[in-house]
C-alpha positions in Angstrom: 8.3 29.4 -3.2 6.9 31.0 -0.4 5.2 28.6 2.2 1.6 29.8 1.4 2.1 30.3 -2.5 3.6 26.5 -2.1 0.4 25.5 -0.2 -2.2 27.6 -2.7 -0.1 26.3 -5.8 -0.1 22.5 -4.4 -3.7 22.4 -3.6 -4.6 23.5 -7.1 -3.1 21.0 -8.3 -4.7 18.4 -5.4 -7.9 19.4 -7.1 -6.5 19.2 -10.5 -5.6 15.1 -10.3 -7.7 13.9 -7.3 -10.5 13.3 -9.6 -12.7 10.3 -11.4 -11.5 10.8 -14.5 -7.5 10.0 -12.6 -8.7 6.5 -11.9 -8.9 4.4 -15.6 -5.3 5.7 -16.5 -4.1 4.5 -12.8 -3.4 0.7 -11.5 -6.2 1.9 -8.9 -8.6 1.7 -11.9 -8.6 -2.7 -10.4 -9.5 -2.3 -7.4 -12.5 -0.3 -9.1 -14.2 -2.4 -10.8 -15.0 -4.5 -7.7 -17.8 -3.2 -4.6 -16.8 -6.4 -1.6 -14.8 -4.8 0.6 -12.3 -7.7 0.4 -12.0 -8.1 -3.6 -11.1 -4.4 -2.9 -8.6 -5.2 -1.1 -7.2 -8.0 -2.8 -7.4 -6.3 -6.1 -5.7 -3.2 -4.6 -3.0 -5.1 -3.1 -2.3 -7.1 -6.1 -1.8 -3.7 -8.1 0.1 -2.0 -6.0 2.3 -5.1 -5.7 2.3 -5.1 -10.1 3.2 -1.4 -10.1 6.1 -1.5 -12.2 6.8 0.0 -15.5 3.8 1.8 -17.8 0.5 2.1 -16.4 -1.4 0.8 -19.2 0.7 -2.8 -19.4 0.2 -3.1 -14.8 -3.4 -2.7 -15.5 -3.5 -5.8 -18.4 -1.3 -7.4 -16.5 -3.8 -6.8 -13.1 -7.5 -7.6 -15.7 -5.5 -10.8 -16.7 -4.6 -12.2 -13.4 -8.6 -11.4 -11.4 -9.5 -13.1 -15.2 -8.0 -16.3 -14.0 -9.6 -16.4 -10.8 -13.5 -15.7 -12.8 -12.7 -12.0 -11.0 -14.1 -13.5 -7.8 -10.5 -13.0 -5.8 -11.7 -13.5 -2.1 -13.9 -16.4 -2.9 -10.7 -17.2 -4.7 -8.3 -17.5 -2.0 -10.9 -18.7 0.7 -12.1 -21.7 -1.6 -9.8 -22.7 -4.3 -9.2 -26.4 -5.2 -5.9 -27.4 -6.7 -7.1 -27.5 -10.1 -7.8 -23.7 -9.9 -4.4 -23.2 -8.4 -3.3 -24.5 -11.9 -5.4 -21.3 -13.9 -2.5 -19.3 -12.5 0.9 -21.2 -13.5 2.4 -19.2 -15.9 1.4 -15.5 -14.7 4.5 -13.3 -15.1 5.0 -9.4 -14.6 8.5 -8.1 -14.5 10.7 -10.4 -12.0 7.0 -11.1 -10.1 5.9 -14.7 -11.6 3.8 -18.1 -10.4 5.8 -18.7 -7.4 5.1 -15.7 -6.1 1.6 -15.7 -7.0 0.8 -19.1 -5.2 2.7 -17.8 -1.6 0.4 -14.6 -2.1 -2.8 -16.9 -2.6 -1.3 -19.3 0.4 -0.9 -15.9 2.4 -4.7 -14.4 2.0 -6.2 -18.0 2.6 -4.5 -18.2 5.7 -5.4 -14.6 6.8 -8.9 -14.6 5.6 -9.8 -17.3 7.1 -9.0 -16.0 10.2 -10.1 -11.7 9.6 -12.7 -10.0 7.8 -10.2 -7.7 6.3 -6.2 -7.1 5.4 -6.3 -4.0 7.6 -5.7 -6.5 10.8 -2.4 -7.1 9.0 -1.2 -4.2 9.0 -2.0 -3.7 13.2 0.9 -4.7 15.0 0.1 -6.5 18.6 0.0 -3.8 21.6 0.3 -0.9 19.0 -1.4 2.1 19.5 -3.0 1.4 16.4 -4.9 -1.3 18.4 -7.3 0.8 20.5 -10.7 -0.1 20.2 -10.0 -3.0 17.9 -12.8 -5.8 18.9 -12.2 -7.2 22.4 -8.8 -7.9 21.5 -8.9 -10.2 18.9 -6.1 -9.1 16.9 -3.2 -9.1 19.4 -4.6 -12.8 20.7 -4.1 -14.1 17.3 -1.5 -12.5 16.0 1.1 -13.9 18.7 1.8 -17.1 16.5 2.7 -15.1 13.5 4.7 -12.2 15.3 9.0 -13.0 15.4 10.3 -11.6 18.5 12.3 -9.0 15.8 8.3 -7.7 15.8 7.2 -7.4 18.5 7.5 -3.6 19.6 10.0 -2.6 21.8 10.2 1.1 23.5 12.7 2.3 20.9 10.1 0.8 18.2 7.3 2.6 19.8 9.6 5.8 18.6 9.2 5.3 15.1 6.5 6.5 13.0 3.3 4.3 12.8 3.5 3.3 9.7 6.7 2.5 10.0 6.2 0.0 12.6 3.0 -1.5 10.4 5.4 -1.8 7.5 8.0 -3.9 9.5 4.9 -5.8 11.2 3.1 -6.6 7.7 6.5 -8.4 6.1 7.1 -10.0 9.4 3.4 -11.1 9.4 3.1 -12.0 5.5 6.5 -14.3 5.4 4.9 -15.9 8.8 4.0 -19.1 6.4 6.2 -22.0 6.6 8.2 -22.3 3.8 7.7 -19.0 1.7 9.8 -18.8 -1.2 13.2 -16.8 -0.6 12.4 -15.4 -4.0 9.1 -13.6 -3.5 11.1 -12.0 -0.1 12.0 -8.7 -2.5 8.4 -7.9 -3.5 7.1 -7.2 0.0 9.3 -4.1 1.4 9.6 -2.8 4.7 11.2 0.3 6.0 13.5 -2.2 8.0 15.2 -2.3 4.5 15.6 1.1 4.1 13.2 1.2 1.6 10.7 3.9 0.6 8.0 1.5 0.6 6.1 3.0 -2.6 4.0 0.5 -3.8 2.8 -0.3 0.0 2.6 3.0 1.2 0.2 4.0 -2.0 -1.8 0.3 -1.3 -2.4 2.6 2.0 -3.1 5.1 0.4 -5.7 3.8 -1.4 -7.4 2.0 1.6 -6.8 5.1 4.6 -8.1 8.1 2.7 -11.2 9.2 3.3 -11.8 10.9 -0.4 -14.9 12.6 -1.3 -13.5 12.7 -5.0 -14.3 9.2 -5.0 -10.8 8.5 -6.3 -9.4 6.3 -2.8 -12.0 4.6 -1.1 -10.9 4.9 2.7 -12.7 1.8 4.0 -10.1 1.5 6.7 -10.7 2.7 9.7 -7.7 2.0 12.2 -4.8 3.6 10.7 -5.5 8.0 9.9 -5.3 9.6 7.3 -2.5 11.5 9.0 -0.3 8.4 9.8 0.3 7.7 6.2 3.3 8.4 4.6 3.9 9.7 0.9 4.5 7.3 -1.8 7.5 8.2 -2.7 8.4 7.2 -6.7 11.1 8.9 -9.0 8.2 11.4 -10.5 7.6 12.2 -6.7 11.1 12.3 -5.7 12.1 14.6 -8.4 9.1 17.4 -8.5 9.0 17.3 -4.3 13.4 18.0 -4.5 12.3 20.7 -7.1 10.2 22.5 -4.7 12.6 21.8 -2.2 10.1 19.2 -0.2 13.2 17.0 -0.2 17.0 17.6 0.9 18.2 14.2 1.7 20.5 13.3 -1.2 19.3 9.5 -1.5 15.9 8.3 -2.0 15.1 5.9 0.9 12.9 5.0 3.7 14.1 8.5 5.0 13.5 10.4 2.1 9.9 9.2 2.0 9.7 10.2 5.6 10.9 13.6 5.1 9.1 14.6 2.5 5.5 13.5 4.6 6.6 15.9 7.4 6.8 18.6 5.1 2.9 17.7 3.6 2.0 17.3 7.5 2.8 21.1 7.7 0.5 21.4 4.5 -2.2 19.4 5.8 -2.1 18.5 8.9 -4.5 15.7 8.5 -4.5 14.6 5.1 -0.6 15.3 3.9 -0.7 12.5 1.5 -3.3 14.2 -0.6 -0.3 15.9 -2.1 1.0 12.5 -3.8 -1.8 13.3 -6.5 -0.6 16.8 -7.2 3.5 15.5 -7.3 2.6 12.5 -9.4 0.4 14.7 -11.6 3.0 17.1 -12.0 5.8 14.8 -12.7 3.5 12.5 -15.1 1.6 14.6 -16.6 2.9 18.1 -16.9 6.6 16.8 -16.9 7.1 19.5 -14.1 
């Protein structure tokens, strides 16, 4: 296609998908049903985390796991005794079970005791990302928890923003003492050469500023335009199609290619397009 008959076709199909009635078929249907900014977040993470397989068995999976925490997941995390600790032993998705689950509880008590929201994870000390954050606060307490492998160097400063948030986040999250090797492979990083999917759409979800109603852009620090695509196999294999993507693997790369080609779409909101290639991959088996 043509670049404008690419543009028209893709935003017809923006408007097609990016709409209510996309959210109860979609894991982002969880973070729905709560209105505190941090259950939001928690919820959101959690399901973008859990995004593996059919939709319909990560969103029972997702009701089941808020269900054991009385769907009250930030007065979960901030005020849990042991004996609720126990209401979770025995959760399982896919190769993500208990173990897991308690580091990712141990993880959001620490941090949310210390922010008001998960975005401050995501803000790597001295990033650019950082201006205008209050008086400070997040560079002077993130020091403890950044590795010197974190901490941004000029060749880092190179790299997209996300990228370096990506790298910061798993740094930051695994910061605990003692974090189970196992849980390691649910928290990716671009540092891995992954594409990031399930993180980059938990970004997604939180960056946008949608007037569908569909994301719910409650973030402020990180732009819409600093986002990169999610980049899953229905993704990967409608955006080759229309010739979005030449790299021959799917990695960290790929992911990143594909945004620059939405930036010259949209300029400012390029990841709007994941709703259109999803919807045409899902849906109309494009």
């Amino acid at each position: 296609m043509e670049f404008l008959e690419l543009k028209d076709f893709l935003d017809i199909k923006v408007e097609q998908y990016n709409r209510p009635n996309f959210i109860q078929n979609d894991p982002i249907c969880i973070p729905h049903q709560f209105s505190k900014k941090q259950d939001i977040e928690i919820a959101a993470f959690f399901a973008a985390i859990l995004a593996w397989g059919q939709r319909k068995t990560i969103i029972n999976k997702c009701n089941e796991l808020f269900a054991r925490m009385d769907n009250d997941p930030h007065n979960f995390m901030l005020h849990h005794s042991d004996d609720d600790l126990k209401r979770l032993l025995g959760f399982k998705h896919r190769t993500f079970n208990d173990t897991d689950l308690l580091y990712f509880v141990a993880f959001f008590n620490q941090h949310y005791q210390q922010f008001d929201s998960l975005e401050a994870a995501f803000l790597p000390p001295g990033d650019s990302f950082q201006t205008d954050f209050v008086s400070g606060q997040v560079v002077g307490n993130y020091k403890g928890y950044a590795s010197s492998s974190c901490m941004l160097s000029e060749l880092d400063q190179q790299k997209p923003k996300i990228e370096r948030a990506l790298n910061y986040f798993r740094s930051y999250f695994f910061s605990l003492p003692d974090y189970p090797r196992r849980t390691i492979k649910h928290v990716s990083s671009p540092m891995q050469k992954s594409t990031c999917k399930r993180l980059n759409m938990f970004l997604r979800w939180m960056v946008r500023k949608d007037n569908k109603g569909v994301d719910f852009g409650i973030w402020n620090m990180i732009k819409p335009s600093d986002l990169i695509c999610p980049c899953d196999v229905h993704v990967d294999r409608v955006a080759r199609k229309l010739g979005l993507i030449e790299r021959k693997q799917t990695d960290w790369r790929t992911a990143v290619e594909l945004t620059a080609h939405l930036l010259e779409l949209d300029p400012l909101d390029p990841v709007k397009y994941d709703f259109a290639l999803f919807g045409l991959g899902v849906e109309e088996k494009f």
